[in-house]
C-alpha positions in Angstrom: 28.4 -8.0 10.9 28.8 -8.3 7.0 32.4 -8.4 5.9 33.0 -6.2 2.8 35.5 -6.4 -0.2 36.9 -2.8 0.6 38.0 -4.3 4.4 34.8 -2.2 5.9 31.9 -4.1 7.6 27.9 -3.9 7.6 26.0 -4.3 10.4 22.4 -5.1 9.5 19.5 -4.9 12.1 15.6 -6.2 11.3 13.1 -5.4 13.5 9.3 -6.8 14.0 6.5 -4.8 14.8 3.6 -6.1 16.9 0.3 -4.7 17.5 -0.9 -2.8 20.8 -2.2 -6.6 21.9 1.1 -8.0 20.6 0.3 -9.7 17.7 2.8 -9.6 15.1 2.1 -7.5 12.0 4.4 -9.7 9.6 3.9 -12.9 7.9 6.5 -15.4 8.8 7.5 -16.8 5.5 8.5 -19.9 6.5 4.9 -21.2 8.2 2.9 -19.0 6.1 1.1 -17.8 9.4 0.7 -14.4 11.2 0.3 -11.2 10.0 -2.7 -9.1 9.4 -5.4 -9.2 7.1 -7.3 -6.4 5.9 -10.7 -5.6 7.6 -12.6 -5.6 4.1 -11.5 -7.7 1.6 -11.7 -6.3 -1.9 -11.1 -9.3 -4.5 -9.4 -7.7 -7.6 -8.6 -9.6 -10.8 -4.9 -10.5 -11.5 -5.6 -8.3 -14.6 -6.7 -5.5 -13.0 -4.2 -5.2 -10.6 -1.4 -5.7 -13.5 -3.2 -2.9 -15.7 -3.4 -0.6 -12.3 0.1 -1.4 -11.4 1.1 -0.7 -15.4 -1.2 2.8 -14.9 0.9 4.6 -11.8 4.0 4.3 -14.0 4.4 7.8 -15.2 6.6 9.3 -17.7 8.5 13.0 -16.3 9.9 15.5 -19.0 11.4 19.0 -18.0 8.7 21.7 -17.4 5.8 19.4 -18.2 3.5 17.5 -15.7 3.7 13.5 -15.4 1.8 11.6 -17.4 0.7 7.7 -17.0 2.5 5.6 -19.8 -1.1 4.1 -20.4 -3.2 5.8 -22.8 -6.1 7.8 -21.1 -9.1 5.5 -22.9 -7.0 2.1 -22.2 -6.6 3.0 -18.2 -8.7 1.3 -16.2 -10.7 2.2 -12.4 -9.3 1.6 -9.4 -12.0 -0.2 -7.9 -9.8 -0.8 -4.3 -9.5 3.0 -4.0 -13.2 3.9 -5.3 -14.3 1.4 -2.5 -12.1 2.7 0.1 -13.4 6.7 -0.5 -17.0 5.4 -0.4 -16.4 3.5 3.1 -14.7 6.9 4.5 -17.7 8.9 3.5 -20.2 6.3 4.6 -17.8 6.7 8.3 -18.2 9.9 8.3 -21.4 10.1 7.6 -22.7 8.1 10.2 -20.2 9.6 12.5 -16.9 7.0 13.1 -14.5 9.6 11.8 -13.6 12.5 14.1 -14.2 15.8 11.8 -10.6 17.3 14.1 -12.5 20.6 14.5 -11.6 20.3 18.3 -13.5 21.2 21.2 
């Protein structure tokens, strides 16, 4: 319990979540150890992921669609998601990914 200015209190919880085999998901900080890495590493230049991060920031105004802050010829591919739509097709193509038609 956290003690408040107002006189109330928080109560904070954490939770870690573990894997089917029980291997924790998260990285413990401290030792740098655990968690998961991805399947298929995809090496993306510190650049690239600062222009792509700069890119999903949109701009909203009343009664007009978003728009990225970046100009349309000075955004850049996502290369991570490109990769990741031509390893789902390649699945499904050679039949890893059910189609959820049912029986």
């Amino acid at each position: 319990m956290i003690p408040l200015s107002d006189g109330s209190g928080l109560r904070l919880t954490t939770a870690k979540y573990y894997t089917p085999a029980g291997r924790a998901i998260m990285r413990d900080e401290k030792t740098g150890r655990g968690g998961i890495g991805p399947d298929i590493l995809i090496d993306v230049p510190r650049e690239m992921e600062i222009k792509l991060r700069r890119q999903q920031e949109e701009l909203y105004a009343k009664d007009k669609p978003s728009q990225s802050i970046v100009k349309k010829e000075e955004q850049v591919e996502d290369m991570v998601l490109k990769r990741a739509v031509e390893f789902l097709k390649a699945a499904h193509i050679f039949g890893n990914v059910p189609d959820n038609k049912g029986p």
